[in-house]
C-alpha positions in Angstrom: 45.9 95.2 184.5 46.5 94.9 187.9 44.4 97.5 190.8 46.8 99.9 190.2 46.6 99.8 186.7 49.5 98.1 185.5 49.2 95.2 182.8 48.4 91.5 183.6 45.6 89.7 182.9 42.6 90.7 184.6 39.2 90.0 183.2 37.8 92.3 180.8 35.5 95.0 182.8 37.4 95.1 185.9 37.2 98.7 187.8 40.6 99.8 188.5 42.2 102.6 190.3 44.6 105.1 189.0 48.1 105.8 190.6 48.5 106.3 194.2 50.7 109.1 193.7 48.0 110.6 191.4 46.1 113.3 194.2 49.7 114.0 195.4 50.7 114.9 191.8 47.6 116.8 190.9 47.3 118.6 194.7 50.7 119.7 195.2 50.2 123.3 194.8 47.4 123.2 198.0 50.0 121.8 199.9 52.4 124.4 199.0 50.3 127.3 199.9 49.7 125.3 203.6 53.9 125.4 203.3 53.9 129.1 202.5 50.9 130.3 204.4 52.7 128.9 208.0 56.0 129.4 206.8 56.4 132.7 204.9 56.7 134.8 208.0 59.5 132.5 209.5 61.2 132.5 206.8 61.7 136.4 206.2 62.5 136.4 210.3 65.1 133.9 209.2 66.5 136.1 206.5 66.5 139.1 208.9 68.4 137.5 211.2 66.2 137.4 213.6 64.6 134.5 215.8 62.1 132.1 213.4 58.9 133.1 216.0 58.0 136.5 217.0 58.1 137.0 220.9 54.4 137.7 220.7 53.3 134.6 219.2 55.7 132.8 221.2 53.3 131.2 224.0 50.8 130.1 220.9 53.1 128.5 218.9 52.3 125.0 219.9 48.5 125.9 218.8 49.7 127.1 215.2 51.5 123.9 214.5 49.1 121.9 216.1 46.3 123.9 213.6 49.4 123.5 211.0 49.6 119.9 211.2 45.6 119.6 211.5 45.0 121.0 207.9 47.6 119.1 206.3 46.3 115.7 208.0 43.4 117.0 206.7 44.5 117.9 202.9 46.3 114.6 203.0 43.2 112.5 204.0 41.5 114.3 200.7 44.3 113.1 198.8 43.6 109.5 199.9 40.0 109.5 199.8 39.9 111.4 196.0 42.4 107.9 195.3 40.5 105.3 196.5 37.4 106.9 195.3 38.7 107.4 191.6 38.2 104.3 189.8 37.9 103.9 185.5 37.2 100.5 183.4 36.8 100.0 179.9 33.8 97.7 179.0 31.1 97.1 177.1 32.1 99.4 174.3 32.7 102.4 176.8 35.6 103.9 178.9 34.1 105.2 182.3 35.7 106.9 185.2 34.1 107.2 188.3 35.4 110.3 190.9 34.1 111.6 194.2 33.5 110.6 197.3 30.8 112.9 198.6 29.5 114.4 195.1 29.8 111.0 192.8 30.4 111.7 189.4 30.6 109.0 186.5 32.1 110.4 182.6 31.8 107.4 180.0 32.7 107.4 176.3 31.5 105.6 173.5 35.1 104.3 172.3 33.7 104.0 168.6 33.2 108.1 168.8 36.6 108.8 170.9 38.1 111.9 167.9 41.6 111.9 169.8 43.3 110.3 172.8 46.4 112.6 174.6 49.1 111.4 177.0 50.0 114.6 178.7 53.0 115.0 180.9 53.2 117.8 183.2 56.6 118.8 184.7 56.0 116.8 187.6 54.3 114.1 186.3 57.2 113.6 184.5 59.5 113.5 187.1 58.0 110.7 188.5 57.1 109.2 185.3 53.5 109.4 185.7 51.2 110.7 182.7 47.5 111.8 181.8 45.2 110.1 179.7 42.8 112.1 177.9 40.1 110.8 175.6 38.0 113.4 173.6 34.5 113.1 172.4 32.1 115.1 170.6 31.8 118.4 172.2 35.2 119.3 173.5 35.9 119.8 177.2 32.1 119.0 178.6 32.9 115.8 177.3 36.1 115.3 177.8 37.3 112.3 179.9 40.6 112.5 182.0 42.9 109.8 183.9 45.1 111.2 186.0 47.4 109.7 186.8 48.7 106.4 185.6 52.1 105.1 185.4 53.3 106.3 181.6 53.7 102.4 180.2 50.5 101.5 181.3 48.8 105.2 180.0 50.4 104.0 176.4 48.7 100.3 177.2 45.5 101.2 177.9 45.5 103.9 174.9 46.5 101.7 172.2 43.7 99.0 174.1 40.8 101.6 173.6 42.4 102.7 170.3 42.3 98.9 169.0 38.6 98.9 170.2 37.4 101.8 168.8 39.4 101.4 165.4 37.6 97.9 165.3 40.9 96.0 165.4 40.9 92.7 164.8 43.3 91.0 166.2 45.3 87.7 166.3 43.6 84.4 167.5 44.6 84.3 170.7 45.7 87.6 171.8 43.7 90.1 174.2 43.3 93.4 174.0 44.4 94.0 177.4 48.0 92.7 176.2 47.5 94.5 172.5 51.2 95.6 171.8 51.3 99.5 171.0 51.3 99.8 167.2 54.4 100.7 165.5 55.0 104.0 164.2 56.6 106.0 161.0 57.9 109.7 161.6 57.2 111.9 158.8 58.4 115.0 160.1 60.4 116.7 162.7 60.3 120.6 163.0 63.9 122.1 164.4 64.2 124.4 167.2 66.0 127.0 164.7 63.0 126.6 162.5 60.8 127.6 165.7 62.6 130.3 166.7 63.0 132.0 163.1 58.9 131.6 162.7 58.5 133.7 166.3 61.1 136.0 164.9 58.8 136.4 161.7 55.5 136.3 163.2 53.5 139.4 163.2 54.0 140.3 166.6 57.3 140.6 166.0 56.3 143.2 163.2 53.9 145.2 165.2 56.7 145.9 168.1 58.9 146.6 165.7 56.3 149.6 163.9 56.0 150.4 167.9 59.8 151.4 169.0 60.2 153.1 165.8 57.0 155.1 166.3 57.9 155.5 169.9 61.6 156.8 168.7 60.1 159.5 166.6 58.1 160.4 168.9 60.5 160.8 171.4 62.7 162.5 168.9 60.2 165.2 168.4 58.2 165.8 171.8 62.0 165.1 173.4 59.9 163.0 175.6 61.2 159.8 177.0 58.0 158.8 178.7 56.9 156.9 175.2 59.5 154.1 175.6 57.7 153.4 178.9 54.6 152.2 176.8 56.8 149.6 175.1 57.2 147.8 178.2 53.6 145.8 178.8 54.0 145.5 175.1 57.4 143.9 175.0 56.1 141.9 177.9 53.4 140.2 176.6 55.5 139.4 173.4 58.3 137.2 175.2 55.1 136.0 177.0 53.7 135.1 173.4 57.0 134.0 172.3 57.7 131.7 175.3 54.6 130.2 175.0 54.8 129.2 171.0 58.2 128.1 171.7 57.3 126.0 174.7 54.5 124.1 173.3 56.4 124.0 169.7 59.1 122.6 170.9 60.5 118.9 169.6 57.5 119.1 167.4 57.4 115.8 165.6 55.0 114.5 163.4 54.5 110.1 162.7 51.6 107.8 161.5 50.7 105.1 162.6 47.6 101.8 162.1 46.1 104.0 165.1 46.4 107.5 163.2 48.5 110.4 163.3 50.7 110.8 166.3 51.9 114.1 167.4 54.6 114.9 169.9 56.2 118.6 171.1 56.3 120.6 175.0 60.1 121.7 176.4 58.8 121.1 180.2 54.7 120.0 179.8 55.0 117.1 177.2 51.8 116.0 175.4 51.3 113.0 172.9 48.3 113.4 170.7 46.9 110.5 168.7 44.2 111.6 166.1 42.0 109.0 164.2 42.2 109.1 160.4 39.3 110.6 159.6 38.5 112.7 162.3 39.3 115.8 160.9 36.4 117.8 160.0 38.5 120.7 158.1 42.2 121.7 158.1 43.7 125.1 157.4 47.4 126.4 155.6 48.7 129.8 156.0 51.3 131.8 155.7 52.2 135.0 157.2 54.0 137.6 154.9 57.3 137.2 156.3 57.1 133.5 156.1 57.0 133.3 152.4 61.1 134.8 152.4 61.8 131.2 153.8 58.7 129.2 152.2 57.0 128.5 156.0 53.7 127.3 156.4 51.6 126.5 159.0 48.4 124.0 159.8 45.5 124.2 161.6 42.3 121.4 162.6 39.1 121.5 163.6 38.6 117.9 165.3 35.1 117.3 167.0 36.6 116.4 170.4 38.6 119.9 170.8 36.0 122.3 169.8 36.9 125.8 170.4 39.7 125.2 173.0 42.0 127.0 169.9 41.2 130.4 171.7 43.8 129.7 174.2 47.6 128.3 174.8 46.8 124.9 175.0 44.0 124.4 172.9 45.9 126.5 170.0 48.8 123.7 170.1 46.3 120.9 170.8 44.6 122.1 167.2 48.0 122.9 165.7 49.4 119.8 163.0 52.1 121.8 161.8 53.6 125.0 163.5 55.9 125.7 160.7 57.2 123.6 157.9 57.6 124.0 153.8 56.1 123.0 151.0 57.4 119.5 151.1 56.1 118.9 155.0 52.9 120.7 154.0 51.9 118.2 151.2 53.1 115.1 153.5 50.6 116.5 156.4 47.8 116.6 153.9 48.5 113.1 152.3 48.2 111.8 155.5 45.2 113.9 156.2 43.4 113.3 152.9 44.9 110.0 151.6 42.7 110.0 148.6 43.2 113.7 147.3 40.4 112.9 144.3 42.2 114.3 141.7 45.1 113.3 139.4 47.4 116.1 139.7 46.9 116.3 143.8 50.1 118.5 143.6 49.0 120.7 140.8 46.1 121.6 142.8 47.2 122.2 146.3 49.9 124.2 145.4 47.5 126.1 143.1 45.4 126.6 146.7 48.6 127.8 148.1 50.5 130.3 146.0 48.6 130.4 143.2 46.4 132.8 141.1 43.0 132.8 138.7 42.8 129.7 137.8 45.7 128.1 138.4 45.0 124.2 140.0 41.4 124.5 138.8 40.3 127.3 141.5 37.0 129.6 140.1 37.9 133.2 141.6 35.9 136.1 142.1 34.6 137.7 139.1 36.1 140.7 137.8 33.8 142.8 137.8 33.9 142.5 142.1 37.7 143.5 142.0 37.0 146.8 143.7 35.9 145.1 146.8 39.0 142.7 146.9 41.9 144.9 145.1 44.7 142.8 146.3 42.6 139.5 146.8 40.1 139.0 143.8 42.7 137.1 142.0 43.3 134.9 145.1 40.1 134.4 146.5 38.4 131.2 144.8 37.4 127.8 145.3 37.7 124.0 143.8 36.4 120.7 144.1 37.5 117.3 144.0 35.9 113.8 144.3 37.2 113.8 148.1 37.1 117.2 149.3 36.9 121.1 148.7 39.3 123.4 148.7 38.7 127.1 149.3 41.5 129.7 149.0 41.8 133.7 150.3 44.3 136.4 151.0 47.2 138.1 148.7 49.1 138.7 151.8 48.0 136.2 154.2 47.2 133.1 152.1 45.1 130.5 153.7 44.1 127.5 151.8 41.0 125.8 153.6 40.2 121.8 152.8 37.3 120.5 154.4 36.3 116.8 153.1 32.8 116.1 151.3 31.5 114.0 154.3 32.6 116.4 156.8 29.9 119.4 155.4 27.4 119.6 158.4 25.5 122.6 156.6 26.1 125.4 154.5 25.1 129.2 154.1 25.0 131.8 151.6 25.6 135.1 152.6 25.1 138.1 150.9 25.0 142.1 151.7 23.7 145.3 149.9 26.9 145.8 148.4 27.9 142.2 147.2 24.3 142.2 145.7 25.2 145.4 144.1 28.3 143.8 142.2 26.6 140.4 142.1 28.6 138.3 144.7 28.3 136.2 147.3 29.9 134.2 150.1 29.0 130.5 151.2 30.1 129.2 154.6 30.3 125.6 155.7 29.4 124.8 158.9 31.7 121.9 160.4 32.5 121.2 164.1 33.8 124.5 166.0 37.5 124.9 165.8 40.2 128.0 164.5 39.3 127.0 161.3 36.2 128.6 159.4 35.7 127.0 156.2 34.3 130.2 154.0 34.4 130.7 149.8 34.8 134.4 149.3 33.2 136.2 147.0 32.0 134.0 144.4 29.6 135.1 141.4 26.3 134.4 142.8 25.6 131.3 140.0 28.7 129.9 140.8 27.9 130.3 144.5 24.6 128.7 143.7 25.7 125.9 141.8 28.2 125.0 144.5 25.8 125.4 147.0 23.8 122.6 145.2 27.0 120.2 143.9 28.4 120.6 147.5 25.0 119.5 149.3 24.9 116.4 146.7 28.6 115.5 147.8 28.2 115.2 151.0 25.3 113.5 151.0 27.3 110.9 148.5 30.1 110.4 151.4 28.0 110.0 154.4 26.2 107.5 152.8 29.5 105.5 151.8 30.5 106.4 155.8 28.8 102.8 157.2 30.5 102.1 160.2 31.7 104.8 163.3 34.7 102.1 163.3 37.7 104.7 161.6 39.9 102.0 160.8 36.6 100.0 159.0 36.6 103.1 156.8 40.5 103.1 156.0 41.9 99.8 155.9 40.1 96.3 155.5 42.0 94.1 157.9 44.0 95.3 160.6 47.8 96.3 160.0 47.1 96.8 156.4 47.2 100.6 156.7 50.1 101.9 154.4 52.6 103.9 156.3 54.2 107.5 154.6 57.7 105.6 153.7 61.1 104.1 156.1 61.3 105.3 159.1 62.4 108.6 160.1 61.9 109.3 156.9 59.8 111.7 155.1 57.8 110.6 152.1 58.4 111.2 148.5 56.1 113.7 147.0 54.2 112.4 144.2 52.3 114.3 141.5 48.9 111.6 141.2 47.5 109.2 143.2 48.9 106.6 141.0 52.0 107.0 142.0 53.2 105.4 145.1 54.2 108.7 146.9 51.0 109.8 147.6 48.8 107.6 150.0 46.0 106.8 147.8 44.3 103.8 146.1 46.9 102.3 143.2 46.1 99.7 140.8 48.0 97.2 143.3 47.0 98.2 146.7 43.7 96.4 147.2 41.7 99.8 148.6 43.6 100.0 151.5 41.6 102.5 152.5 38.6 102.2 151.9 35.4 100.3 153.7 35.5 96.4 153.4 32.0 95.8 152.3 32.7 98.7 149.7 34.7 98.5 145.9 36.3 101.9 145.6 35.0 105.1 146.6 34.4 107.8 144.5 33.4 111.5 146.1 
């Protein structure tokens, strides 16, 4: 890479500079409010008909555009200096990025623990083809490390270089990292902008405004009181607000895997590129909404390390999001990608007994019967299985949820239990993974069956992390480099199969050499 970051042949370590464009891209909205704060008054003169300087400014106008023309030099000199002053190299195992030019700050990352790497686009990045690079580490946005900007070919360079580094790559005799081809990829699944639009039309917001102009109507009907459409307003507000924010980040939603993980596309104006490591997600969510189930929608939710609790707002709730809506077929396609060894012979059986099913269909323990009164819609629903690779922990008669969180990803566990689950002798165990929308809880178990899984779940993870030998993800999945087994053709989704055995379903076969599992290790087993 050359100075200004684009690819050549410099020698590994080498501090380079981002785009020169970068400060301009990132600063345009100070130099907007210098154009409006000078200009605005002008302007509405202009539209008035009237001369573009007041008569009683007249005689100072020379000292306004002088003072005009001083804070722009001055904005523009801040530009430079933030460029010049903004340098990033990846060495030594590390990506580091050093900013400022009065207050110095370095970020580095450890490129064996990088969870995810974006390419965002913003509107105007775009325009002049410039993108973000964002690596993501442990705790979310304290940690996070940002690029901005650098031309969009050499953004998708230096990813797939830090992603060969930190998957532990190995590559060709001969060939660099700095010239490491970006790998190739499979799409799995594409969401339509009908399907988007029908899920918003479904959602529950769309419910609760409904209940409110038919409350208000009656109301109105009643009282003969108009003023209760006027509460509607704010409210129908900050649903197309809602709406237009779903459908923008939803939008073009496309799903593909890769050697380097599992890459996600979707934005109508902001664009944004997520590549997530096999295996660094630390618990995954499926629900569906009521209305949903009329059409067979899902949706899927993450907890990843790097993004923390960003799934409180906009961006962080699409950054967390792996499928906004999709069926049955997309849903098991995600979570063979996710969970390539299921642990189980009838993967299907059981995570569509997690889904839609009741008692004990797919192997699930529910709540006891004689705790139906606390649950009388749910008891039958609420429940829990294990397999050798994961556990799966299902909720909700209305608003299922199916919870997977894999054995090595258990960071603690909890039991939790009040006066009146005591009185009808239940109790709820919570697993503590990284922070995230998703909350891995088994509901209202029978307190020796919450014990006893308390105990098996403790030895299981224990079991994996001890199998987990290397931070290297693609150690972990794949013995040599560009053995990783892709989904199926591409642009094409693959075929659902009902065991591991059988080649629709990514997991160890009696041909496939382990594909994914550590080289120094025979098969796992959780």
């Amino acid at each position: 890479m050359t100075a200004a970051g684009h690819p050549s042949g410099t020698p590994d370590g080498e501090w380079l500079r981002v785009h020169p464009a970068s400060p301009f891209v990132r600063g345009w909205v100070a130099l907007a409010a210098i154009g409006y704060f000078f200009g605005r008054e002008s302007f509405e003169r202009m539209l008035q008909g009237e001369s573009l300087v007041d008569d009683r400014i007249a005689g100072r106008t020379q000292w306004l555009l002088a003072g005009g023309a001083i804070m722009l030099l001055l904005a523009v000199a801040g530009f430079i200096l933030s460029w010049y002053f903004t340098r990033y190299q990846v060495a030594e195992g590390y990506v580091r990025v050093n900013t400022g030019f009065l207050f110095k700050q370095q970020r580095q990352a450890r490129l064996d623990r990088v969870q995810a790497i974006d390419i965002v686009q913003p509107l105007l990045a775009r325009i002049f083809g410039l993108a973000e690079l964002k690596f993501e580490v442990a705790d979310a946005s304290e940690s996070a490390v940002r690029l901005a900007y650098l031309r969009l070919d050499d953004a998708r360079q230096l990813r797939a270089t830090i992603l060969a580094r930190a998957s532990g790559v190995q590559l060709e005799p001969g060939q660099t990292e700095a010239t490491a081809p970006e790998a190739p990829e499979h799409q799995v699944l594409r969401v339509p902008p009908s399907r988007l639009v029908g899920s918003l039309l479904l959602s529950e917001q769309s419910v609760f405004i409904i209940l409110g102009g038919l409350v208000s109507v009656v109301l109105s009907a009643v009282t003969e009181n108009r003023g209760f459409f006027l509460y509607l307003i704010p409210a129908a507000l900050g649903l197309f607000a809602a709406y237009w924010g779903s459908f923008h980040k939803g939008y073009n939603f496309t799903a593909a895997i890769s050697p380097d993980g599992i890459r996600l596309r979707y934005g109508l104006l902001d664009t944004q590129a997520q590549t997530l490591p096999p295996g660094r997600i630390q618990a995954l969510r499926v629900v569906q909404p009521p209305l949903w189930r009329i059409f067979g929608w899902y949706r899927m939710q993450v907890n990843v390390a790097g993004y923390g609790l960003v799934g409180n707002n906009g961006e962080g709730g699409s950054r967390t999001t792996l499928l906004p809506v999709g069926g049955i077929g997309d849903v098991l396609n995600m979570l063979a990608i996710v969970l390539p060894d299921p642990g189980t012979a009838d993967p299907v059986g059981v995570f569509r007994g997690g889904l839609d099913g009741l008692d004990s269909a797919g192997g699930f323990v529910t709540t006891p019967r004689r705790a139906r009164f606390l649950a009388p819609l749910g008891w039958r629903r609420n429940g829990f299985t294990a397999t050798d690779t994961a556990l799966l922990m299902r909720s909700g008669r209305w608003w299922r949820q199916l919870v997977v969180v894999p054995h090595q990803r258990t960071q603690s566990m909890a039991l939790h239990q009040g006066p009146v689950a005591r009185r009808f002798g239940v109790a709820d165990l919570v697993l503590h993974t990284t922070a995230g929308p998703v909350t891995p809880r088994v509901i209202q178990a029978g307190v020796d069956e919450a014990r006893e899984l308390f105990d098996q779940q403790a030895a299981r993870a224990r079991a994996a992390r001890r199998r987990q030998t290397s931070e290297q993800w693609l150690a972990q999945v794949a013995p040599l480099a560009g053995q990783v087994p892709l989904v199926g053709p591409p642009h094409q989704p693959p075929k659902h199969a009902s065991s591991p055995r059988e080649p629709g379903w990514r997991g160890p076969t009696e041909t496939d050499p382990a594909p994914h599992q550590p080289q120094q290790e025979g098969q796992q087993r959780g």
